[in-house]
DSSP file (Angstrom, degrees, kcal/mol; ACC not computed):
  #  RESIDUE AA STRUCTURE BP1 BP2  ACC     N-H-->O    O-->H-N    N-H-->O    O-->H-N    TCO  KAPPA ALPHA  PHI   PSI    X-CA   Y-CA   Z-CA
    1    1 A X              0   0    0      0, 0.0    82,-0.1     0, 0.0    81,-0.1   0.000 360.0 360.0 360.0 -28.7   -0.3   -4.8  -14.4
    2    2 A X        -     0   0    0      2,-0.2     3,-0.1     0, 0.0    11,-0.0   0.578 360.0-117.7-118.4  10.7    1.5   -4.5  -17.6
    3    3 A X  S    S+     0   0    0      1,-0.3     2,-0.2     2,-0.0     0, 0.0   0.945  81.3  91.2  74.8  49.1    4.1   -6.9  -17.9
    4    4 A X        -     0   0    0      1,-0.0    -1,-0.3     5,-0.0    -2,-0.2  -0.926  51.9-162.3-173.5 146.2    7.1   -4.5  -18.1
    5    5 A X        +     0   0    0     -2,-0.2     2,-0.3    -3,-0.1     5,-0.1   0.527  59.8 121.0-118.7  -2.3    9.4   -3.0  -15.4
    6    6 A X    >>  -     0   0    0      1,-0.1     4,-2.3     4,-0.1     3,-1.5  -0.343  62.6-141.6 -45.5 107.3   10.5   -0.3  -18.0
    7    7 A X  H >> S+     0   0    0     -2,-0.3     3,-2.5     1,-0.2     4,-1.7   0.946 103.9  49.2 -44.5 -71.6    9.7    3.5  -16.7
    8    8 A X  H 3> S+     0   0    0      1,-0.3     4,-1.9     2,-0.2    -1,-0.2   0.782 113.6  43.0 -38.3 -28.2    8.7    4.5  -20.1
    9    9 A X  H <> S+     0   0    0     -3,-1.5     4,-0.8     2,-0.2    -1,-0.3   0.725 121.8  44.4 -99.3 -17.3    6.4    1.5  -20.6
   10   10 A X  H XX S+     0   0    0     -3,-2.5     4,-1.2    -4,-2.3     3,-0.7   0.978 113.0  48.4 -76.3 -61.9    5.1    2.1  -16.8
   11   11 A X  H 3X S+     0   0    0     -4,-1.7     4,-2.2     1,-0.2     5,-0.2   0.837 108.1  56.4 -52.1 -45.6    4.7    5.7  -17.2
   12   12 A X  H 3X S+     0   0    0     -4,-1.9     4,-3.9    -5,-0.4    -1,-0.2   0.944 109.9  48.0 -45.3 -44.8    2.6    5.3  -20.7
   13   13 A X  H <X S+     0   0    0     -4,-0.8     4,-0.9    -3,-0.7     5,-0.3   0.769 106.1  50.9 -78.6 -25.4    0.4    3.4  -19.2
   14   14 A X  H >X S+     0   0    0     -4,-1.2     4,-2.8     2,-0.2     3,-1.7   0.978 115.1  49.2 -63.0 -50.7   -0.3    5.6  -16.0
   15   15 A X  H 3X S+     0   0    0     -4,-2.2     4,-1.4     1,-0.3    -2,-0.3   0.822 112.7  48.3 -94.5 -37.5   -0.8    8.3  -18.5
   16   16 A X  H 3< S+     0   0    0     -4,-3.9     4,-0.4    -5,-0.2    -1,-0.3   0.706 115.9  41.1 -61.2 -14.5   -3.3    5.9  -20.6
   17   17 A X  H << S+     0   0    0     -3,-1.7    -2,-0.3    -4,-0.9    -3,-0.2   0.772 110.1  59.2-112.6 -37.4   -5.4    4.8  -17.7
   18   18 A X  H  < S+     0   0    0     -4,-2.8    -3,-0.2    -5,-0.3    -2,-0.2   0.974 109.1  40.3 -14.2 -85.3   -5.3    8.1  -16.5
   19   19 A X  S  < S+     0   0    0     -4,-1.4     4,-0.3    -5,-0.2    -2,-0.1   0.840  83.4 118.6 -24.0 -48.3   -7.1    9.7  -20.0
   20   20 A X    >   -     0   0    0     -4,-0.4     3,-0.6    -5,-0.3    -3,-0.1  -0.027  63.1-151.1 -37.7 113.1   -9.4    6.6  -20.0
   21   21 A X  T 3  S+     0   0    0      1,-0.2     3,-0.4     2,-0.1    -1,-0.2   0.790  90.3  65.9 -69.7 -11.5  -12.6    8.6  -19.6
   22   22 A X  T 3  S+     0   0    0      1,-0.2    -1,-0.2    -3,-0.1    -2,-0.1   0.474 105.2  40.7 -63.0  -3.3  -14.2    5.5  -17.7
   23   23 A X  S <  S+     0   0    0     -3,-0.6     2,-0.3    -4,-0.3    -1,-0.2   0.171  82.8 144.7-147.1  11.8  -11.7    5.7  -14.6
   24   24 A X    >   -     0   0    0     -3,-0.4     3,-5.2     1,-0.1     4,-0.5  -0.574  67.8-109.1 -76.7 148.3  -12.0    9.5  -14.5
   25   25 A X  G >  S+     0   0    0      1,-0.3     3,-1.5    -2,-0.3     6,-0.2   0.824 120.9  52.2 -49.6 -53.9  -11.9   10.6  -10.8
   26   26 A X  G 3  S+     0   0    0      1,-0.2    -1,-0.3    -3,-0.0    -2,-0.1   0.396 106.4  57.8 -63.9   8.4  -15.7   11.7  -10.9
   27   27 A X  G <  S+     0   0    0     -3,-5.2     2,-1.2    -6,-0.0    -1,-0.2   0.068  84.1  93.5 -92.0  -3.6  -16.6    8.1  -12.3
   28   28 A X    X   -     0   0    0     -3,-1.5     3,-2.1    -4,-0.5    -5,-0.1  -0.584  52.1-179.0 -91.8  98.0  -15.1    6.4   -9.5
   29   29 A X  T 3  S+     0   0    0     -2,-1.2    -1,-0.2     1,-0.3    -4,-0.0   0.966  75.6  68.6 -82.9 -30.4  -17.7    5.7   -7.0
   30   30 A X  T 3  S+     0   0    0     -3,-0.2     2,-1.2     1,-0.2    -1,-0.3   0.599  76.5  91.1 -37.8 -16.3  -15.5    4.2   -4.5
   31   31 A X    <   +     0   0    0     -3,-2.1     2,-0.4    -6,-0.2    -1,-0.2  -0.551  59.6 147.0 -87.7  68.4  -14.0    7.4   -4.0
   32   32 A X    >   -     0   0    0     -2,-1.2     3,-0.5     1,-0.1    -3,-0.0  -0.797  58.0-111.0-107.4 157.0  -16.2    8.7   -1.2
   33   33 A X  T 3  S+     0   0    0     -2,-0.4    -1,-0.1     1,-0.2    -3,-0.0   0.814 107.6  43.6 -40.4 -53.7  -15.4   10.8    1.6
   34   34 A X  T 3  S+     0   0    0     -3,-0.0     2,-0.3     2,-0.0    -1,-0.2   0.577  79.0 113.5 -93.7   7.7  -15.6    8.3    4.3
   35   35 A X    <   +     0   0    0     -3,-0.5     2,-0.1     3,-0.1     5,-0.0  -0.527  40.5 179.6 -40.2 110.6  -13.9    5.4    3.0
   36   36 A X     >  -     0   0    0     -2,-0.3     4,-0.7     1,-0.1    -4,-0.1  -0.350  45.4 -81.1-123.6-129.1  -11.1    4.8    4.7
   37   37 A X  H >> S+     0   0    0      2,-0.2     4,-1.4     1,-0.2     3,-1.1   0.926 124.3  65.7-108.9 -35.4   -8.5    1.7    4.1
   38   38 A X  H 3>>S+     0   0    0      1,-0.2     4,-4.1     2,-0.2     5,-0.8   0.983 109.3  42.6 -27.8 -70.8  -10.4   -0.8    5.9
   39   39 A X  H 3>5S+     0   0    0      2,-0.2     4,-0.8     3,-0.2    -2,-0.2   0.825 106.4  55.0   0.9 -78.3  -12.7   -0.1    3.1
   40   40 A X  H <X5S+     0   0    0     -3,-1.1     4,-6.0    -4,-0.7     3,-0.8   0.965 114.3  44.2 -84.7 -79.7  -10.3    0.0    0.5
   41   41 A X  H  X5S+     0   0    0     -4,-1.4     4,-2.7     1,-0.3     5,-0.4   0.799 106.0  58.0 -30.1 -42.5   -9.3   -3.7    1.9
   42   42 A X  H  X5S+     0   0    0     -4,-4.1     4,-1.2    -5,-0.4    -1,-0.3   0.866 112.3  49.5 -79.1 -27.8  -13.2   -5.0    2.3
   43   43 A X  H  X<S+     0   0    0     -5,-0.8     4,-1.7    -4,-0.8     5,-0.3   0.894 113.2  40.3 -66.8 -38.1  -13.3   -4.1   -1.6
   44   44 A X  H  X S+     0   0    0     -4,-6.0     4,-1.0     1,-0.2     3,-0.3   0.826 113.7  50.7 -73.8 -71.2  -10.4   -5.8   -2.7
   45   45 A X  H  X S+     0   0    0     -4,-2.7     4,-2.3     1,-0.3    -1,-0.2   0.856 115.2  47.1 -71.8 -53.7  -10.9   -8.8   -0.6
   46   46 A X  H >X>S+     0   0    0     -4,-1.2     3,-2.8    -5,-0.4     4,-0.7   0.877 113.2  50.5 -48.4 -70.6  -14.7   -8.8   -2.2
   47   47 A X  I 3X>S+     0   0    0     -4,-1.7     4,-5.1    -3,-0.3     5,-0.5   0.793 106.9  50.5  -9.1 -63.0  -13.2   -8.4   -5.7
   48   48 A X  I 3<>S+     0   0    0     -4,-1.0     5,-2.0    -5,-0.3    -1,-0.3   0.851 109.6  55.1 -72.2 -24.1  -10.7  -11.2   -5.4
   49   49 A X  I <<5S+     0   0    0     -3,-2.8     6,-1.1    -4,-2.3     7,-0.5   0.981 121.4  24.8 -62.5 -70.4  -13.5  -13.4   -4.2
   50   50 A X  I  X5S+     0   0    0     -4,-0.7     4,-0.7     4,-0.3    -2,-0.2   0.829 134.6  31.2 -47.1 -52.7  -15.8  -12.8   -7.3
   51   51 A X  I ><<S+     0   0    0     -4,-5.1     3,-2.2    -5,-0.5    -3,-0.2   0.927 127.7  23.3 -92.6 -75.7  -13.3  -11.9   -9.6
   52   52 A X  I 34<S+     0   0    0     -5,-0.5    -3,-0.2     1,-0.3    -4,-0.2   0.714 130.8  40.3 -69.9 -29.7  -10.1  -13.4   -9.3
   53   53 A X  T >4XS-     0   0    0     -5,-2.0     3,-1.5    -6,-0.4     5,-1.1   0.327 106.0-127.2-100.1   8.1  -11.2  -16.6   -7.2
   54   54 A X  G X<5S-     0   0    0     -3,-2.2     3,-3.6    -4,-0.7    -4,-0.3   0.896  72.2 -62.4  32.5  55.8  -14.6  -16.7   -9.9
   55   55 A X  G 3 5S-     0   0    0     -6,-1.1    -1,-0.3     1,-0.3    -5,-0.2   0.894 101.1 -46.4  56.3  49.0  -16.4  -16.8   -6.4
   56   56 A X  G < 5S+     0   0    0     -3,-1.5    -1,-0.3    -7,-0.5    -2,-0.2   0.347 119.3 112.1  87.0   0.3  -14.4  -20.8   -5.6
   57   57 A X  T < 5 +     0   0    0     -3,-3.6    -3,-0.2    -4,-0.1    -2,-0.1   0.664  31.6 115.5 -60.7 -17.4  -15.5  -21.9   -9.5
   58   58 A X      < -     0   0    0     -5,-1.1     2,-0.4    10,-0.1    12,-0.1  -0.135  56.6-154.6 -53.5 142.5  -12.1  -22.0  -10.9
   59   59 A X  E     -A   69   0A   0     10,-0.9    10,-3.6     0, 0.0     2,-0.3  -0.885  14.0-131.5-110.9 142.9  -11.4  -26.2  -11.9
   60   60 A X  E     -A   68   0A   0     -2,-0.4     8,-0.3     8,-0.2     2,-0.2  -0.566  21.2-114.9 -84.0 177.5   -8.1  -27.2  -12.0
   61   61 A X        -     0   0    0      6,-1.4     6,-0.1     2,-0.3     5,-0.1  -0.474  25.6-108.5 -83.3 168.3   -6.8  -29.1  -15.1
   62   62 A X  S    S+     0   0    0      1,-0.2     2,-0.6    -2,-0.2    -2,-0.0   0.509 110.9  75.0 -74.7  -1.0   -5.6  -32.8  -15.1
   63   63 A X  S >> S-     0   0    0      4,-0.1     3,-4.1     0, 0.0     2,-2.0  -0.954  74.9-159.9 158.9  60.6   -2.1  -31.4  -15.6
   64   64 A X  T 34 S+     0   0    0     -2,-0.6    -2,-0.1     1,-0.2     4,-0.1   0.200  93.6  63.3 -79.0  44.6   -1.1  -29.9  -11.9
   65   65 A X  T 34 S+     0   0    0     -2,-2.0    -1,-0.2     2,-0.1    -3,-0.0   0.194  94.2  73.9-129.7  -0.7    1.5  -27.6  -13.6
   66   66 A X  T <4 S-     0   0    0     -3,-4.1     2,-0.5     1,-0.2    -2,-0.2   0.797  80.5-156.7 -49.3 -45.3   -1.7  -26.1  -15.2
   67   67 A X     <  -     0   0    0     -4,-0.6    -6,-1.4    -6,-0.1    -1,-0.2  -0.800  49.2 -26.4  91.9-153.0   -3.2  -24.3  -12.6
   68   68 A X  E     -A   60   0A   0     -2,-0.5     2,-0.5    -8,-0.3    -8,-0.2  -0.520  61.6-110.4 -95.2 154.1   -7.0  -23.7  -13.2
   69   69 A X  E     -A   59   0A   0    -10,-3.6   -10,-0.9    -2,-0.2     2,-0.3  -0.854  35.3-139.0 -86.7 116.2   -8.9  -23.7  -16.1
   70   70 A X        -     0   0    0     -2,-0.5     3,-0.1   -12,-0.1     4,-0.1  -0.689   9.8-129.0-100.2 137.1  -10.1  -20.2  -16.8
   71   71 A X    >   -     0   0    0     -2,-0.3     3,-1.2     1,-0.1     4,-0.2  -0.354  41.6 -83.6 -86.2-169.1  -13.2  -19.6  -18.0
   72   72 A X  T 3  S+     0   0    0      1,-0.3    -1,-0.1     2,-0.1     0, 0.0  -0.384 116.2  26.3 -84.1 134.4  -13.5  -17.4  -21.2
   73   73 A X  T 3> S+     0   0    0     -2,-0.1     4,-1.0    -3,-0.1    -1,-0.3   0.647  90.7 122.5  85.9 -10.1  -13.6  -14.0  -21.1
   74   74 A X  H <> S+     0   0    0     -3,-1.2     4,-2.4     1,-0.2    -2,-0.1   0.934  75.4  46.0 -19.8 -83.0  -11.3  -14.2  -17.4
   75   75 A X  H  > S+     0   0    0      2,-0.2     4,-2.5     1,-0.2     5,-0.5   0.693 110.0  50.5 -64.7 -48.0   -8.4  -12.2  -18.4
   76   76 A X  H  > S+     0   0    0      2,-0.2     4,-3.1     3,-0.2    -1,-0.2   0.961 118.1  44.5 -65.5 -31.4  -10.5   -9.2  -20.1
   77   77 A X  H  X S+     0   0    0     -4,-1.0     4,-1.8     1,-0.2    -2,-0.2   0.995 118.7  41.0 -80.7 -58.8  -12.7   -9.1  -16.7
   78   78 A X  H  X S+     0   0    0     -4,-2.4     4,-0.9     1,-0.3    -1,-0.2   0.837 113.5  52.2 -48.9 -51.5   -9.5   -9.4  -14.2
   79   79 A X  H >X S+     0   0    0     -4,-2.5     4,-2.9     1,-0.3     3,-1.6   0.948 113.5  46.1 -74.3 -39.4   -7.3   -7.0  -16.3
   80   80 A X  H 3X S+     0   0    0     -4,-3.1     4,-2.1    -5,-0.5    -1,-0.3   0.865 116.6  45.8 -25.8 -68.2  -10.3   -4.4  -16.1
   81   81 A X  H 3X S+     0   0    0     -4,-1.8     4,-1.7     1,-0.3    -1,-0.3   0.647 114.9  43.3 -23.0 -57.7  -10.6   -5.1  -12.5
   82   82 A X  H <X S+     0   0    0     -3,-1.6     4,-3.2    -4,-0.9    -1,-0.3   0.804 113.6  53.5-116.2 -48.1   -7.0   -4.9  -11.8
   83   83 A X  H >X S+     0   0    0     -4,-2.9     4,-2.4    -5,-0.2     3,-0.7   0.964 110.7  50.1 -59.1 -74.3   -6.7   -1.5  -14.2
   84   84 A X  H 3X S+     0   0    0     -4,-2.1     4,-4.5     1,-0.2    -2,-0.2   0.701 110.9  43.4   2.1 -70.7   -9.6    0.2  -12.2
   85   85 A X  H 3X S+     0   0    0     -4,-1.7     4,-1.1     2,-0.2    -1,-0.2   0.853 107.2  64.9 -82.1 -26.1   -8.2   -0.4   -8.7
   86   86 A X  H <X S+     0   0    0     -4,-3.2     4,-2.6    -3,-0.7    -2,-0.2   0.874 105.1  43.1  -8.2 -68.8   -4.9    0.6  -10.0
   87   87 A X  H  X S+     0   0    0     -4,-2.4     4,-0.8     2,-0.2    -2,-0.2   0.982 110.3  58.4 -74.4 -61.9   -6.2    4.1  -10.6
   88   88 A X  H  X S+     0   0    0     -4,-4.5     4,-1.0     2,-0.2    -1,-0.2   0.810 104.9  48.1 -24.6 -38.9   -8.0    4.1   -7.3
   89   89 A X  H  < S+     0   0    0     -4,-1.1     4,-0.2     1,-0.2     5,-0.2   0.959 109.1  51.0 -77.0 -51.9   -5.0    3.6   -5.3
   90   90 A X  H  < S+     0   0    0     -4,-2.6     4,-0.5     1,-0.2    -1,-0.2   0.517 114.9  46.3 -65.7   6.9   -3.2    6.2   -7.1
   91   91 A X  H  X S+     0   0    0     -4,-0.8     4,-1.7    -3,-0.1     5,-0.2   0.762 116.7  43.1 -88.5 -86.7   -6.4    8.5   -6.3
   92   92 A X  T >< S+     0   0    0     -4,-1.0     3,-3.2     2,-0.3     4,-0.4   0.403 109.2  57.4 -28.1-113.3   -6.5    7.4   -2.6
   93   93 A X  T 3> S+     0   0    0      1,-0.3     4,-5.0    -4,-0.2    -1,-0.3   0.436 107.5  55.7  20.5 -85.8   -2.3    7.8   -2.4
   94   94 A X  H 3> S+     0   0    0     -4,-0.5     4,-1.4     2,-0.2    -1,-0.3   0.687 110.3  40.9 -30.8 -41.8   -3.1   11.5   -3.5
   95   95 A X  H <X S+     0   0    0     -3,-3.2     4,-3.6    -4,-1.7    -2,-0.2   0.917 111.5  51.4 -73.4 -58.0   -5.3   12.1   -0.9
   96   96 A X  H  >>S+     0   0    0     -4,-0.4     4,-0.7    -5,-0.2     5,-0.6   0.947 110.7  51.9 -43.6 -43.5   -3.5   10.5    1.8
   97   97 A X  I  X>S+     0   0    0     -4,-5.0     4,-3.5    -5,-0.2     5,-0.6   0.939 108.6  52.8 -64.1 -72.7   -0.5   12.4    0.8
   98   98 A X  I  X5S+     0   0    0     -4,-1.4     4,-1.7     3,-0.2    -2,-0.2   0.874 107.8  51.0  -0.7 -82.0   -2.7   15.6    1.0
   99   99 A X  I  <5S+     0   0    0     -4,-3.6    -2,-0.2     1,-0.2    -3,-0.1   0.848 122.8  27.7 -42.5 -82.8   -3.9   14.9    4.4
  100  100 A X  I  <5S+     0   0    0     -4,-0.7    -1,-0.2     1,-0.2    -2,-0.2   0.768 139.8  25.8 -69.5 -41.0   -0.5   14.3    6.0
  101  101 A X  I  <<S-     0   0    0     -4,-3.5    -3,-0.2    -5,-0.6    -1,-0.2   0.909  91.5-159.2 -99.4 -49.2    1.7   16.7    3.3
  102  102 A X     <<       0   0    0     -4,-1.7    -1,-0.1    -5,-0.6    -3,-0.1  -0.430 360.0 360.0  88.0-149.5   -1.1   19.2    2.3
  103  103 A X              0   0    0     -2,-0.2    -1,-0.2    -4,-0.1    -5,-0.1   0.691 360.0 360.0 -83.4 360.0   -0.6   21.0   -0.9
């Protein structure tokens, strides 16, 4: 997610997306009680449809060592996306570890 395998540069960034009041735990509405990782899946899988696959709109380029053509404004939406569910797993982790470990 950040384009670094460095612990310092990993760990800054847990600890900024952490802070972020926008991804604090009681902003997360995905974080319900009965969720469980079927769930978890049927969101990402929606996600990557809409977001990552722009719901089948991506064009490739004439160039097939291009990839797709992205439309503007992609990359801010995905990284969001991608930051978000980040912090979700590491909620969801925490709880599963709870259940099985307790405190």
């Amino acid at each position: 997610i950040i384009g670094s395998q460095s612990y310092q540069a990993v760990s800054n960034e847990a600890i900024r997306l952490r802070n972020r009041p926008d991804l604090a735990k009681a902003e997360l509405k995905e974080l319900t009680a009965n969720a469980g990782m079927e769930q978890w899946a049927k969101e990402s899988y929606d996600l990557a449809v809409e977001v990552a696959y722009a719901k089948g709109t991506l064009k490739g380029s004439n160039d097939r060592n291009d990839g797709p053509v992205l439309p503007t404004g992609y990359t801010d939406v995905a990284k969001a996306v991608a930051e978000r569910r980040v912090v979700l797993a590491g909620y969801r982790l925490n709880d599963v570890l709870h259940e099985i470990y307790g405190e």
